[in-house]
Short mmCIF file of the C-alpha atoms (twelve columns), coordinates in Angstrom:
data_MODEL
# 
_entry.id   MODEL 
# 
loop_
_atom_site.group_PDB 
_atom_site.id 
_atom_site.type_symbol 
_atom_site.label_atom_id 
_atom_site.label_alt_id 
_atom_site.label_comp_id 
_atom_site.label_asym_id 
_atom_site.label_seq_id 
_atom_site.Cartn_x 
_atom_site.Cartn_y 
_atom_site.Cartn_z 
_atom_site.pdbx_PDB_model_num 
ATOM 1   C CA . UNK A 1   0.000   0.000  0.000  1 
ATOM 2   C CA . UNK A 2   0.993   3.582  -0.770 1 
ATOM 3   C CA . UNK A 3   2.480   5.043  2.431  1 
ATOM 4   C CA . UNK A 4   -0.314  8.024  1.545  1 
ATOM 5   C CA . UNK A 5   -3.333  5.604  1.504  1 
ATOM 6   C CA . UNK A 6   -1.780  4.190  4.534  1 
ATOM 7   C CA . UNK A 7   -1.669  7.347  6.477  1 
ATOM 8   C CA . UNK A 8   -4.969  8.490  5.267  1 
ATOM 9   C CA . UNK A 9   -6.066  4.624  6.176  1 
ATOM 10  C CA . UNK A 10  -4.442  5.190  9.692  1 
ATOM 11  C CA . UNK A 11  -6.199  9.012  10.258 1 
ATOM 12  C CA . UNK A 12  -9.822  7.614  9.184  1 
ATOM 13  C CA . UNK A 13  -9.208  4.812  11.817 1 
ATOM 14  C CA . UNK A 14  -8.608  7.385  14.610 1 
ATOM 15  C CA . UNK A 15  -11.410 9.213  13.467 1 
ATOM 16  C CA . UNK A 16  -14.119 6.560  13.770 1 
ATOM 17  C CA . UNK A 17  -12.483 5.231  16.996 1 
ATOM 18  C CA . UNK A 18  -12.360 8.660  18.855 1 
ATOM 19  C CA . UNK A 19  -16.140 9.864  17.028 1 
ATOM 20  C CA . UNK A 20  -18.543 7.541  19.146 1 
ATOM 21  C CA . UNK A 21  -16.283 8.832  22.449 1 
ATOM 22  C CA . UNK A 22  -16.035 12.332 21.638 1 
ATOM 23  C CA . UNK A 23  -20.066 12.098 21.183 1 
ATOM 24  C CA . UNK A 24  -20.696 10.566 24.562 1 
ATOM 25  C CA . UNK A 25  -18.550 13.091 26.386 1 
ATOM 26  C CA . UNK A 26  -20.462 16.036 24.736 1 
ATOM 27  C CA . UNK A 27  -23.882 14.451 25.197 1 
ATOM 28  C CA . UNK A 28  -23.164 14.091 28.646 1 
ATOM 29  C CA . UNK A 29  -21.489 17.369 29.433 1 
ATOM 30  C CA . UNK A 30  -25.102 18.674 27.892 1 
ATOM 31  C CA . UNK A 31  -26.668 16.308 30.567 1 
ATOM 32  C CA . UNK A 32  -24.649 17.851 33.607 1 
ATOM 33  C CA . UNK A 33  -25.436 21.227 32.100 1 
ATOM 34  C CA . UNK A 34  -28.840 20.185 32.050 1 
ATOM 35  C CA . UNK A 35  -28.694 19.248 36.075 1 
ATOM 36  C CA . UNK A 36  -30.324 22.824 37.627 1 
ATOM 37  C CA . UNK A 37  -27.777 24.788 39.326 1 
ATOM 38  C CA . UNK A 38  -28.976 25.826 43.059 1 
ATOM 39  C CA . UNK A 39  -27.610 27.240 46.455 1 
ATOM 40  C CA . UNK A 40  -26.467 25.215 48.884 1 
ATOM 41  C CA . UNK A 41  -28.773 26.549 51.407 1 
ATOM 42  C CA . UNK A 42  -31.998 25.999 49.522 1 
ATOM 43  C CA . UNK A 43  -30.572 22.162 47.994 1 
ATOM 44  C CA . UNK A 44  -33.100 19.945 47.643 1 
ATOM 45  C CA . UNK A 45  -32.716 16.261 49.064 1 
ATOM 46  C CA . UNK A 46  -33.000 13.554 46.534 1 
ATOM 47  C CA . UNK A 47  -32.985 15.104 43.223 1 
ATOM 48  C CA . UNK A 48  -29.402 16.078 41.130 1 
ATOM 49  C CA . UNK A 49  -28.349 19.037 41.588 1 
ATOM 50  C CA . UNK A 50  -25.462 21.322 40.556 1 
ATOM 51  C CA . UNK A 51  -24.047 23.496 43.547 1 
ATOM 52  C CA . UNK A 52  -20.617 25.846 42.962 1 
ATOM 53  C CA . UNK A 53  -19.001 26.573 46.135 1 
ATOM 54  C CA . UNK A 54  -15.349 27.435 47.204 1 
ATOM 55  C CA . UNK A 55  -12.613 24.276 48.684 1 
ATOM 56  C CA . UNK A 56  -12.816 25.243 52.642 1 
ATOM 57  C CA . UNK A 57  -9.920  24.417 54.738 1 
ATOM 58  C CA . UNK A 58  -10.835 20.690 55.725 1 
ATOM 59  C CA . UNK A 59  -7.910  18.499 56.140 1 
ATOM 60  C CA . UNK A 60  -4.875  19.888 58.187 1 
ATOM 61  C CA . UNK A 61  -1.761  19.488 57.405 1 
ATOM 62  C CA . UNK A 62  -2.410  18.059 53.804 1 
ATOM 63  C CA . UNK A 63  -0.633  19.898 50.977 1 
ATOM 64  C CA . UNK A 64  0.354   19.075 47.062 1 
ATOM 65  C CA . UNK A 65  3.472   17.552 47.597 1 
ATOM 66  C CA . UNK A 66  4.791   19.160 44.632 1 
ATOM 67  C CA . UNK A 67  3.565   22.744 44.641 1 
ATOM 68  C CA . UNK A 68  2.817   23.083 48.707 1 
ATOM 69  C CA . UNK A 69  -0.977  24.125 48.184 1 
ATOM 70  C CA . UNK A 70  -3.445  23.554 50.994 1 
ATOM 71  C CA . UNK A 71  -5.572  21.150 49.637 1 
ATOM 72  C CA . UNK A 72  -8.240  18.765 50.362 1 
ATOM 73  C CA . UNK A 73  -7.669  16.523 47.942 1 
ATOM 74  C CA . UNK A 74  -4.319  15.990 45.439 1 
ATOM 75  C CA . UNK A 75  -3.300  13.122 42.955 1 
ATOM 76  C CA . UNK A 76  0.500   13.215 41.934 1 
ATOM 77  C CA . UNK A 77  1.171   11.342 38.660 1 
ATOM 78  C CA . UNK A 78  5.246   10.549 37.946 1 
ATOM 79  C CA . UNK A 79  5.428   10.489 33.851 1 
ATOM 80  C CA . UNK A 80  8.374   9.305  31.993 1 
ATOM 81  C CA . UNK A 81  8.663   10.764 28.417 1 
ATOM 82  C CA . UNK A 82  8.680   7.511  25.797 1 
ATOM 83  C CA . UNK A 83  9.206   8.679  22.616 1 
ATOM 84  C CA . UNK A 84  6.581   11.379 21.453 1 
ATOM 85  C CA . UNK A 85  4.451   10.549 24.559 1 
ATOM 86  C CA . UNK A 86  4.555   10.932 28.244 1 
ATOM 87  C CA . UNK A 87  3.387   7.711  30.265 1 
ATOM 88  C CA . UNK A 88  2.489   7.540  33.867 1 
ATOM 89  C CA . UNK A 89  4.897   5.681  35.726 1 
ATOM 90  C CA . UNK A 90  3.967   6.138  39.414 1 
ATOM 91  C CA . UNK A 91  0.992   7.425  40.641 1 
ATOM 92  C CA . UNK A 92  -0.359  8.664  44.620 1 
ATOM 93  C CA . UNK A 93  -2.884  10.141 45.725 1 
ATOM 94  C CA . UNK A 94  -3.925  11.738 49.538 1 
ATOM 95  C CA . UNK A 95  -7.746  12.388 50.378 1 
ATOM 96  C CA . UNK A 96  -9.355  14.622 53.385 1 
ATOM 97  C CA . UNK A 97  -12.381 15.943 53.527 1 
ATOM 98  C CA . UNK A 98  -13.782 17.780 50.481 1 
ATOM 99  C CA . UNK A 99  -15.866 20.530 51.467 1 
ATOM 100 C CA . UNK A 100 -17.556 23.511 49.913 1 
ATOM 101 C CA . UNK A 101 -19.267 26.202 50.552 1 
ATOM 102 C CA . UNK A 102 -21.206 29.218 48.733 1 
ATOM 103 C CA . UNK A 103 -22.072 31.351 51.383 1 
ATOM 104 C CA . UNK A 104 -25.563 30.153 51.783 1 
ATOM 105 C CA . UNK A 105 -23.749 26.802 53.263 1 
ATOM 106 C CA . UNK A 106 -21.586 24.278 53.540 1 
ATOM 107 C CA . UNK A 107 -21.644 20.486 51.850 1 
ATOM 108 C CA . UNK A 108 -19.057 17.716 52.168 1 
ATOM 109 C CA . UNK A 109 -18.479 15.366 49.255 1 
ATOM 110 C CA . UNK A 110 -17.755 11.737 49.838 1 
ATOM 111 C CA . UNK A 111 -14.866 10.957 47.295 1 
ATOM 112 C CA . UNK A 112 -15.099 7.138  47.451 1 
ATOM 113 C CA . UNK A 113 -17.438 7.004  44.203 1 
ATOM 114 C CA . UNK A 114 -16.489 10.323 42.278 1 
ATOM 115 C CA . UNK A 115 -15.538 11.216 38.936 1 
ATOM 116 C CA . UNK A 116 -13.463 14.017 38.748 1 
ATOM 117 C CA . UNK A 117 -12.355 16.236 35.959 1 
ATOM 118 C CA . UNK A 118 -9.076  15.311 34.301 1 
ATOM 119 C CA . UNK A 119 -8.226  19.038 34.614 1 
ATOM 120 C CA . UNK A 120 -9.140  19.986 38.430 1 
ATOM 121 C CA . UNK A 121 -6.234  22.092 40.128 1 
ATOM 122 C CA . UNK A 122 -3.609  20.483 37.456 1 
ATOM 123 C CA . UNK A 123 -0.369  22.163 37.927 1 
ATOM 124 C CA . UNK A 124 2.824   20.435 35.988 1 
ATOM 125 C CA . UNK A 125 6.424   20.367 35.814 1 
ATOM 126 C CA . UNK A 126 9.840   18.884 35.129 1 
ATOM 127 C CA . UNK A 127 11.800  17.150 37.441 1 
ATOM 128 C CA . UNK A 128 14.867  14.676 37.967 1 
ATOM 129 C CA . UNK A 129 14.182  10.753 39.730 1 
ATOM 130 C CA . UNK A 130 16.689  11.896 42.670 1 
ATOM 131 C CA . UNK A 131 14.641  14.490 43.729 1 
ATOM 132 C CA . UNK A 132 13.438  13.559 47.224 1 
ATOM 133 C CA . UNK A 133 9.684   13.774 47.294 1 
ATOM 134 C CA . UNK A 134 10.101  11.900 43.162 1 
ATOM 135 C CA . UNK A 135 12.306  9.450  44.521 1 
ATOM 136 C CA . UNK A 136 10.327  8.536  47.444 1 
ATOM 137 C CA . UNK A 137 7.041   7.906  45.107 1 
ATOM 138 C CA . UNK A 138 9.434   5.887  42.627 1 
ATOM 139 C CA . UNK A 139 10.920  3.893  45.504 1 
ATOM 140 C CA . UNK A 140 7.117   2.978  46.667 1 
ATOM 141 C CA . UNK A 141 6.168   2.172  43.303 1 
ATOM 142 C CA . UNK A 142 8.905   0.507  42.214 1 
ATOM 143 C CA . UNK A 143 9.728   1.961  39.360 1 
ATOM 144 C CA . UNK A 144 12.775  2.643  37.984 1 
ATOM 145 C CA . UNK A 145 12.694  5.216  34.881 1 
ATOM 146 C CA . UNK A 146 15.431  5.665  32.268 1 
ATOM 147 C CA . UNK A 147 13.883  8.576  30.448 1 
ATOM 148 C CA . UNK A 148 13.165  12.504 30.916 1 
ATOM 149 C CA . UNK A 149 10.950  13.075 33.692 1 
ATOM 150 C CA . UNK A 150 7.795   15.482 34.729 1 
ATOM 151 C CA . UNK A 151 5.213   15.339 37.498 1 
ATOM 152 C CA . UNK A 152 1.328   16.256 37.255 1 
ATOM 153 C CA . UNK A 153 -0.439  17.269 40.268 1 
ATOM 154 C CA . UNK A 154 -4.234  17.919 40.564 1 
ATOM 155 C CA . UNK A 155 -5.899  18.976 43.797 1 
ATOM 156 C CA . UNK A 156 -8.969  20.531 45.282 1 
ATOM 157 C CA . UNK A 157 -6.678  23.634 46.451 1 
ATOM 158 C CA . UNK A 158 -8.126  25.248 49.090 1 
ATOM 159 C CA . UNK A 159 -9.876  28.994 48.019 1 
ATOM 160 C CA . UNK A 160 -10.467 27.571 44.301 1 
ATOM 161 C CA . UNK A 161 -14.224 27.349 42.958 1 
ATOM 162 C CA . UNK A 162 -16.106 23.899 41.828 1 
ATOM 163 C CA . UNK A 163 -18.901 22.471 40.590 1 
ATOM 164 C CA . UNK A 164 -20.667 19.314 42.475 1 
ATOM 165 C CA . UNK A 165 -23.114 17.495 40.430 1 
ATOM 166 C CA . UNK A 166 -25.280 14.352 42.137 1 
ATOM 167 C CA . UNK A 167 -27.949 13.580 45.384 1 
ATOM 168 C CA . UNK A 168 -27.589 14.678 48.668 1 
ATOM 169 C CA . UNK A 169 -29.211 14.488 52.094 1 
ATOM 170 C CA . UNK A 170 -28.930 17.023 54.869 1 
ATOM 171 C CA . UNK A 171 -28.105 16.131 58.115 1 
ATOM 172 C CA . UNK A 172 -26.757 18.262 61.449 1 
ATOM 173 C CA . UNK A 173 -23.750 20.502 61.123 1 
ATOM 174 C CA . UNK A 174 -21.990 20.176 64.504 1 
ATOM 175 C CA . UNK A 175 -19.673 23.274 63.209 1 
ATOM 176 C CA . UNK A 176 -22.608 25.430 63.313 1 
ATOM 177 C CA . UNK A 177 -24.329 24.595 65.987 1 
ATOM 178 C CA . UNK A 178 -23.255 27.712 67.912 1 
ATOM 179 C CA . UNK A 179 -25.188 29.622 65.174 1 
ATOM 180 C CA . UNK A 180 -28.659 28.618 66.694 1 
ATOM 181 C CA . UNK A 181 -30.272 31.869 68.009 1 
ATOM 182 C CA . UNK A 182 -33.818 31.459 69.636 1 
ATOM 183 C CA . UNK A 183 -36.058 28.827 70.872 1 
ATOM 184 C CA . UNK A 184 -37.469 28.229 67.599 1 
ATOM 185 C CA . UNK A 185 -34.623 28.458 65.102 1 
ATOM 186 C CA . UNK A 186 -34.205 24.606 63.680 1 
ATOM 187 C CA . UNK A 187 -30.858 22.633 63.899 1 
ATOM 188 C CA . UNK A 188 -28.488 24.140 61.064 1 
ATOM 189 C CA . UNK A 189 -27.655 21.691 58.270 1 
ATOM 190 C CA . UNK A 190 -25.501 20.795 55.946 1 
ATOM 191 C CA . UNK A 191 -25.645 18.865 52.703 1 
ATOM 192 C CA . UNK A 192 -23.829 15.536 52.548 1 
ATOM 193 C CA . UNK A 193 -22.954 14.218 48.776 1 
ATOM 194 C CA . UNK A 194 -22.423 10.802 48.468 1 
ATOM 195 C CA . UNK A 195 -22.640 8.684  44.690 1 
ATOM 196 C CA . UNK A 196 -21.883 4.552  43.360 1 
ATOM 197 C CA . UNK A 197 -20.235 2.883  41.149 1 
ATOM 198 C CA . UNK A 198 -23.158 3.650  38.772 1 
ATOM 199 C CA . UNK A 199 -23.761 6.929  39.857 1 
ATOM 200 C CA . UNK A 200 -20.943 8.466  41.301 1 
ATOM 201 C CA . UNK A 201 -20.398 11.948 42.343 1 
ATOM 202 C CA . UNK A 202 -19.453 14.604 39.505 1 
ATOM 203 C CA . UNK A 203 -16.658 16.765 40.591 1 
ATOM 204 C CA . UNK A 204 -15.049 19.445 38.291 1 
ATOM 205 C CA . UNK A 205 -13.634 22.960 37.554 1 
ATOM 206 C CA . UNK A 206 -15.195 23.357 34.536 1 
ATOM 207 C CA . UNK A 207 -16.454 26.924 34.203 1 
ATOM 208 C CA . UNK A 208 -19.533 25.367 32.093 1 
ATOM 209 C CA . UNK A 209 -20.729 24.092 35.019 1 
ATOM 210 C CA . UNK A 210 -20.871 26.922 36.969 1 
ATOM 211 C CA . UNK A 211 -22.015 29.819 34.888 1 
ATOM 212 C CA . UNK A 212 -25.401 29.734 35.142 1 
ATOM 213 C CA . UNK A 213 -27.009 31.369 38.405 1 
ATOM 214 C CA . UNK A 214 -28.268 29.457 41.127 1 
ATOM 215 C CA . UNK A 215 -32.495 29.106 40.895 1 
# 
């Protein structure tokens, strides 16, 4: 075969392979979209719904190993440069307790079933394998690389905006207890975000997902 045909053979082969993908990400980007954005105050329990609130200091102590952001979340991913490409090598991650909050309230997200945006908090750069915190994570994984290096880090850095999208209850929020003024004022509450396998929790930094007001 013509090394043309076979290039154009090899390009239409990408192109039907990535099509069907690249379809189900956009119709379900339009689904999230879809999901009514609200406060956190005036969530419903039960339903979806889309809530944008700021990372709140949650988890002393736990910072991006890389960058030193207060975090309550990070994933550091080790990538060795193989030819054209960079390939994960080694990868950690460290979870606290993800909370936001919007000003109308506070909601914690239970990470165990989330999906979580590819691009949350990603912050990247070069490195060498004897660098201490890179050699460490190498020495755990037990990997031993023989190419150019570079770390990826994504957290949930504290301060930084983003969008939850799933079904919540509310239950008591000891931390505001103290806020209780009167006989009649109920218990405050916070929401509690938990998802499945099936259904897990969206979490992302996509400004798509937050730029509509909250009803």
């Amino acid at each position: 075969m013509e090394p043309a045909l076979l290039l154009i053979g090899k390009v239409a082969l990408g192109v039907a392979l990535t099509a069907p993908m690249a379809a189900r990400a956009w119709r379900r980007r339009r689904a999230q979209r879809a999901i009514p954005r609200v406060t956190i105050g005036a969530a419903p329990e039960g339903v979806p719904v889309r809530v944008v609130g700021e990372v709140v200091a949650a988890a002393p102590g736990l910072r991006g190993p890389m960058t030193g952001r207060w975090c309550a979340r990070y994933e550091l991913f080790i990538e060795e440069r193989v030819g054209q490409q960079w390939v994960w090598i080694a990868r950690e991650v460290e979870v606290g307790e993800l909370i936001i909050d919007d000003g109308s309230g506070c909601a914690i997200v239970d990470l165990t079933h989330a999906e979580i945006s590819d691009e949350v908090g990603v912050r990247v750069g070069r490195t060498t394998a004897d660098e201490p915190t890179i050699a460490a994570v190498l020495a755990r994984a037990q990997r031993t690389p023989h190419g150019p290096l570079r770390w990826r880090e994504r957290a949930f850095e504290v301060g930084t905006p983003v969008a939850v999208l799933g079904v919540a209850v509310r239950e008591p929020d000891p931390d505001a207890v103290r806020q209780v003024t009167g006989y009649r004022a109920g218990p405050p509450t916070r929401l509690h975000f938990t998802g499945s396998a099936r259904r897990p929790v969206v979490v992302s930094d996509d400004p798509a997902l937050a730029d509509a007001p909250p009803a």
